[in-house]
VMD Tcl script that draws the C-alpha trace (Angstrom):
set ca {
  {42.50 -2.52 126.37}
  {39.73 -0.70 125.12}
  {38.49 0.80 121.90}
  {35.43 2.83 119.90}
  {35.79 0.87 117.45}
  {32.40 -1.47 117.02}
  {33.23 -5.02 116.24}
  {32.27 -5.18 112.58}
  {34.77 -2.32 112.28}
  {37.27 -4.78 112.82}
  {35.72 -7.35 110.67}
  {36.24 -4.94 107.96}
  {39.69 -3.82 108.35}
  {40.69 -7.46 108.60}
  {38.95 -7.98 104.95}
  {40.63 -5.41 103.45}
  {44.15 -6.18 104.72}
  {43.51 -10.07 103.24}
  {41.71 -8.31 99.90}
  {44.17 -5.97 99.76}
  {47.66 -9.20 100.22}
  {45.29 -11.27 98.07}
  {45.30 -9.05 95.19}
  {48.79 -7.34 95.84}
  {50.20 -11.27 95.40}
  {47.55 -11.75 92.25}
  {49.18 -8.88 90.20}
  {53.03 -9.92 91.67}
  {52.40 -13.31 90.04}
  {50.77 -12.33 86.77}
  {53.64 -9.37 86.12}
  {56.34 -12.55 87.33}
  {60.14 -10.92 87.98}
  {60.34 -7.31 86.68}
  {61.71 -4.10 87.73}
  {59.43 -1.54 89.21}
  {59.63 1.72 87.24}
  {58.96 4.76 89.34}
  {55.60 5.62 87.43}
  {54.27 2.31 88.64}
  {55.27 2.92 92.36}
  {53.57 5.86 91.99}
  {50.48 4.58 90.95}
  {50.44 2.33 93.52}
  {51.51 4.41 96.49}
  {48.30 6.97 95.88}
  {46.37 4.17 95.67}
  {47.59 2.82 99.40}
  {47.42 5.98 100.59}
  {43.53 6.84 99.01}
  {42.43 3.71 101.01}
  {44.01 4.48 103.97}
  {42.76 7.67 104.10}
  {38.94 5.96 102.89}
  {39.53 3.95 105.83}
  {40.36 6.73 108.13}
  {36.36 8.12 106.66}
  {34.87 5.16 107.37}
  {36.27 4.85 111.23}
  {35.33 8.82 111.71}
  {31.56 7.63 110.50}
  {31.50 4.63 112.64}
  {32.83 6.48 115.65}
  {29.70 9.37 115.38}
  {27.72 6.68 114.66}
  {28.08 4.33 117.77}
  {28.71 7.34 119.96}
  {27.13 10.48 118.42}
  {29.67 12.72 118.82}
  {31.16 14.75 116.61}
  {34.16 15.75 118.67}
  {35.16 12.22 119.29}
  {34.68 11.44 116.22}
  {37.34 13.99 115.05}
  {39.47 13.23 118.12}
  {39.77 9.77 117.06}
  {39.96 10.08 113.40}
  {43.17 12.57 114.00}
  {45.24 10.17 116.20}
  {44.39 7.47 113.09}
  {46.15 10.23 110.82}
  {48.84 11.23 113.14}
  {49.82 7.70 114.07}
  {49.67 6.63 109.79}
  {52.05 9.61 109.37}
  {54.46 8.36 111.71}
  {55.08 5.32 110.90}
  {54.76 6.74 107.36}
  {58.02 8.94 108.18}
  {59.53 6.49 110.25}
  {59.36 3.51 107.72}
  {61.33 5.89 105.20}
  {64.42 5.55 107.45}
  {63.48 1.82 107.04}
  {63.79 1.74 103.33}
  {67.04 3.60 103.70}
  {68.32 0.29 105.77}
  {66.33 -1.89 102.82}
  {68.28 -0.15 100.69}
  {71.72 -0.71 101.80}
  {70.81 -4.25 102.29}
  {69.81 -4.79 98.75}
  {72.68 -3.02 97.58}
  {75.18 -5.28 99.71}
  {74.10 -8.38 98.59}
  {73.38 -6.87 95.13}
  {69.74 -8.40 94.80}
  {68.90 -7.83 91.11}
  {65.54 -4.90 91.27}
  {63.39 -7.45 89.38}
  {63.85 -9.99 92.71}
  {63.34 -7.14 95.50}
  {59.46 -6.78 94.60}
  {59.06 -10.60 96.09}
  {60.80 -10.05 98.91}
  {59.17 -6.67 100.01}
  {55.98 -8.06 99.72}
  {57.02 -11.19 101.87}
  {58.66 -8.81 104.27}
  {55.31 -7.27 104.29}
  {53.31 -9.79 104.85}
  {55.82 -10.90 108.07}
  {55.64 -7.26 109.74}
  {52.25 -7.13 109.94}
  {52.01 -10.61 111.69}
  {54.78 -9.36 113.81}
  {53.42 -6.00 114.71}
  {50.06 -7.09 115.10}
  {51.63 -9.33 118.09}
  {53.59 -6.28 119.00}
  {51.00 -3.97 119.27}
  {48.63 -6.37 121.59}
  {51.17 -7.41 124.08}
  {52.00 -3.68 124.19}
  {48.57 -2.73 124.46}
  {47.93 -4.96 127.64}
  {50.74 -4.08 128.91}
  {49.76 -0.52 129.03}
  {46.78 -1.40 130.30}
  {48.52 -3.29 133.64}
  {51.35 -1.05 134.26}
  {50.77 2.68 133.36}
  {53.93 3.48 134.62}
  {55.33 1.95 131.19}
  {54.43 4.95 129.70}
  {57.62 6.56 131.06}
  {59.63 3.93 130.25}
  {58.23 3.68 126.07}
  {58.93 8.18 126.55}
  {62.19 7.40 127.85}
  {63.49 4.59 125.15}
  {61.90 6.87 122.56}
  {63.91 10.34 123.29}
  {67.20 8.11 123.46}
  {66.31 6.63 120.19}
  {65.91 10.37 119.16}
  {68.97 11.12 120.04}
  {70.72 8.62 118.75}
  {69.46 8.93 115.59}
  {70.21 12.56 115.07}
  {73.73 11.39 116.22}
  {74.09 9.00 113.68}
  {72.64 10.81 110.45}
  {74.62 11.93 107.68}
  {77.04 8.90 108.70}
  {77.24 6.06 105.87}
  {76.15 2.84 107.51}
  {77.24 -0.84 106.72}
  {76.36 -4.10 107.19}
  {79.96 -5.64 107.44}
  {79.95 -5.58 111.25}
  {75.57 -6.40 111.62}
  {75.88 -8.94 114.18}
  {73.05 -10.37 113.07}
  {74.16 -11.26 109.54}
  {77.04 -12.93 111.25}
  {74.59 -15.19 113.11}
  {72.82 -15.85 109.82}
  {75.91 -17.12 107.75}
  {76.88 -18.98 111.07}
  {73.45 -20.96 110.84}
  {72.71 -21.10 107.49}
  {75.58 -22.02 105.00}
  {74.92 -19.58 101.90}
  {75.31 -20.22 97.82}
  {77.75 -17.43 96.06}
  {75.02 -16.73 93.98}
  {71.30 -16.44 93.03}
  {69.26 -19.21 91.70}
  {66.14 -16.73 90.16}
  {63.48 -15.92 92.96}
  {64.32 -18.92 95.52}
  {64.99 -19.22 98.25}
  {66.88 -22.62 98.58}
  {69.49 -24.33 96.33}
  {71.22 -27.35 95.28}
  {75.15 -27.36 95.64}
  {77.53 -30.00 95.28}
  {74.32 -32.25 96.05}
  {73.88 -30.32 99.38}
  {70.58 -28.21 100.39}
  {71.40 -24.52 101.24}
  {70.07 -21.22 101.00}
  {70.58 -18.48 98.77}
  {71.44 -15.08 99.21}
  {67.32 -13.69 98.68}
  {66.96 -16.61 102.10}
  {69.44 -14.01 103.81}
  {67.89 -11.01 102.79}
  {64.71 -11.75 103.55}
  {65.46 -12.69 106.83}
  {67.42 -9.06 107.12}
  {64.82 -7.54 106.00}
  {62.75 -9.11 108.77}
  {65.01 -8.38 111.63}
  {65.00 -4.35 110.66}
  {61.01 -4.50 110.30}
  {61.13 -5.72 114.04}
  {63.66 -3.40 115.52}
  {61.93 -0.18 113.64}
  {58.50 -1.42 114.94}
  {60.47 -1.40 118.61}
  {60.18 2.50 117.77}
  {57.05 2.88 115.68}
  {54.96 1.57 118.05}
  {55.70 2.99 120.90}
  {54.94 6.74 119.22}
  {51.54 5.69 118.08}
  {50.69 4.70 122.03}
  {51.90 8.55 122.92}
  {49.59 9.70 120.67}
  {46.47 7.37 121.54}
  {45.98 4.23 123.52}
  {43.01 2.80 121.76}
  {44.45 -0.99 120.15}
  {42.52 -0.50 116.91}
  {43.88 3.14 116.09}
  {47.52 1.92 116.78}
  {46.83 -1.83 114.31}
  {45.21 -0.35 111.75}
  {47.15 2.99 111.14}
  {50.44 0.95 111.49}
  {49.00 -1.87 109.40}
  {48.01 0.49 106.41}
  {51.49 2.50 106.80}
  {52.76 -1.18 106.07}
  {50.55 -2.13 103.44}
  {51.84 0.96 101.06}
  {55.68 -0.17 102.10}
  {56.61 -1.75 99.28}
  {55.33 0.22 96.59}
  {57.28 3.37 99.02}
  {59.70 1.98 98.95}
  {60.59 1.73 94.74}
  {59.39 5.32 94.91}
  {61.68 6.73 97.25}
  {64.38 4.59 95.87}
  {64.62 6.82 92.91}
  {65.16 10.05 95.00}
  {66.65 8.30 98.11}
  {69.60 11.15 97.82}
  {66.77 13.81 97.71}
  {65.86 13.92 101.47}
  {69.67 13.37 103.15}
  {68.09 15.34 105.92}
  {65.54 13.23 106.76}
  {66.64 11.19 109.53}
  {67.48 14.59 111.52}
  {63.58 15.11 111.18}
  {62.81 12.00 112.56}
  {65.30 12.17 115.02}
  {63.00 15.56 116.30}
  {59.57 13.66 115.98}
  {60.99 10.91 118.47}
  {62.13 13.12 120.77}
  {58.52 14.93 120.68}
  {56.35 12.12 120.70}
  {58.94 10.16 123.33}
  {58.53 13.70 125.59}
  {54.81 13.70 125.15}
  {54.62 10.56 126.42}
  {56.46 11.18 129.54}
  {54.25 13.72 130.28}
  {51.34 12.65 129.54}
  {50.06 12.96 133.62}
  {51.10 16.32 133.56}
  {50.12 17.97 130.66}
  {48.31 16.23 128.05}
  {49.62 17.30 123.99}
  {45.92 17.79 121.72}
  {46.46 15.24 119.37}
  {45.90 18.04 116.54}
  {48.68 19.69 117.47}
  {50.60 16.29 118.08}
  {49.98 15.71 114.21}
  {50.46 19.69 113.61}
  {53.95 18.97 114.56}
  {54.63 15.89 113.10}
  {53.74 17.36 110.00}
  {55.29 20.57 110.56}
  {58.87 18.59 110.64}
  {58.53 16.67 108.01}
  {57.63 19.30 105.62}
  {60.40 21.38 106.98}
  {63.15 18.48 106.86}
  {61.95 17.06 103.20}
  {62.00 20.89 101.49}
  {64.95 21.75 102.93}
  {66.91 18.62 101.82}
  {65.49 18.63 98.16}
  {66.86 22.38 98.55}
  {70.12 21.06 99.71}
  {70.57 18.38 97.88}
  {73.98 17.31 97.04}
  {72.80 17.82 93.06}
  {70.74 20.78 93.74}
  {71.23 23.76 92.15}
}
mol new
graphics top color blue
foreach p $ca { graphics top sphere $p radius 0.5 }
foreach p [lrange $ca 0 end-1] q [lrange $ca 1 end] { graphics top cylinder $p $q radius 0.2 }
display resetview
C-alpha cells in the first residue's frame, strides 16, 4: 500500500478525529438526553462538512508541497472529494435502515443521539480495519479489483430492485440471533444499556439497537468501501474521506430524518452510482475513468435523483 500522504499528515487527521469524538461526547454529556431539533442538525452538519472540506485543503497543500505538483495535487484532492461524496450518498440509504430500526423498537429521539454517536465511534474502528485489510489485499492480488467491480454492480442492481419496497425487520436474521443470545427487558430503563429484572441481569432494548445499528454500519461499509478503491487506491484517501463521511453521520442523520419522505427516489440514484463506480472498476486495465469525471457523475446523479424526488414527492404540489 502506498500513499502521498507525508507522515505528519496522518498524525493530524488522527488528532482531529480524537478532537473532533472528544468534543462531540463533551457537548452530548453537558446537553444530557434531549431531542435534536432540525436547526441544531443543521448547524452541526455544515460544520462536519466545513472541516472535511478544510481537510480536503490541507491534503491538496501537503500533496504540492512534498511533490510539487500541481496536477497531482488536484488529482488527489478530487478522489478525497469524490470518495467523501460517496459514502456521503451511500450512508443516506444507511439512515433510512437507522430509521426503521429506531422506529421498530420505538427508541424515544432524546435516546437515539447516544447511540449514533456510539455507533459512530464503532464504524470507524471497524472501517478503519476494513479499509487496511482491503488495501493490502489490493496490493497482493490485483485481480480483486474485478471481483470488488463485480459485487458492486450486483449490489447496484439489487438495490434498484428493491427501492420503493417498504422494508422490515420482522424476518432480520440477525435480530433473531440477538434475542436468541441476549434475553431482552420489555422496556427501557433511560440511556442503559443493561437492567435488573426479577433479580436477573439483562439487556435492554437501546443493548439491541445498538448492536443493529452496528451490524448495518458493517454490511454498508461492505459497499462503501469498495467504491472509494475504484476511484483511488491510495489507503489515506479511502480512511480519511470515509472517516469524515462518518464523523458528520449522526448529526445527518437528525437532518434527513425530518425530510426522510423528501428523497423516495434516492436509493434508485444510488443504485446507478454502484453500478458506475462497480463498472469502473472492472475496467480499470482497459480504460481508466478521470477521477473528475468519476465525481462529475457521482454528482450529476445525485442532484438529478434528490430534485426530482423533492419534485415528486408524495406531498408535493
Amino acid at each position: 500500500m502506498s500513499t502521498v500522504a507525508p507522515v505528519w499528515l496522518w498524525l493530524v487527521f488522527a488528532a482531529i478525529v480524537l478532537v473532533s469524538l472528544f468534543v462531540d461526547f463533551v457537548v452530548l454529556k453537558k446537553q444530557g438526553a434531549h431531542e435534536v431539533g432540525v436547526k441544531e442538525a443543521l448547524n452541526w452538519s455544515l460544520l462536519w462538512v466545513a472541516l472535511s472540506f478544510a481537510f480536503n485543503g490541507l491534503f491538496w497543500w501537503a500533496v504540492h508541497h512534498s511533490t510539487g505538483s500541481v496536477a497531482l495535487a488536484n488529482e488527489k484532492s478530487l478522489a478525497f472529494l469524490t470518495g467523501y461524496l460517496i459514502e456521503k450518498s451511500l450512508a443516506v440509504d444507511n439512515i433510512f435502515v437507522f430509521l426503521m430500526i429506531f422506529s421498530y423498537f420505538a427508541v424515544p429521539p432524546a435516546f437515539q443521539k447516544r447511540v449514533l454517536m456510539i455507533g459512530i465511534i464503532g464504524a470507524i474502528v471497524l472501517r478503519t480495519v476494513m479499509i487496511l485489510i482491503g488495501g493490502w489485499l489490493l496490493a497482493q492480488f490485483h485481480w480483486i479489483l474485478y471481483v470488488f467491480g463485480a459485487f458492486l454492480v450486483l449490489t447496484g442492481l439489487k438495490m434498484w430492485w428493491a427501492a420503493g419496497k417498504e422494508g422490515s425487520l420482522d424476518d432480520n436474521p440477525a435480530l433473531k440471533l440477538l434475542r436468541r443470545v441476549l434475553p431482552v427487558s420489555k422496556s427501557f430503563d433511560g440511556e442503559k444499556f443493561w437492567t435488573v429484572e426479577n433479580g436477573q441481569r439483562i439487556a435492554t432494548p437501546l443493548l439491541m439497537v445498538i448492536a443493529l445499528v452496528a451490524l448495518t454500519d458493517v454490511i454498508f461499509a461492505v459497499d462503501s468501501i469498495p467504491a472509494i478503491f475504484a476511484i483511488t487506491q491510495d489507503p489515506f484517501i479511502v480512511l480519511t474521506s470515509n472517516v469524515f463521511a462518518i464523523l458528520g453521520l449522526r448529526a445527518m442523520y437528525f437532518l434527513l430524518a425530518a425530510v426522510a419522505n423528501k428523497f423516495h427516489l434516492l436509493n434508485y440514484g444510488l443504485a446507478v452510482i454502484l453500478v458506475f463506480i462497480g463498472g469502473k472498476m472492472m475496467l480499470i486495465d482497459v480504460f481508466k475513468i478521470p477521477v473528475a469525471v468519476s465525481l462529475g457523475v457521482v454528482v450529476g446523479i445525485l442532484a438529478i435523483t434528490m430534485l426530482w424526488s423533492v419534485k415528486t414527492a408524495p406531498n408535493a404540489r
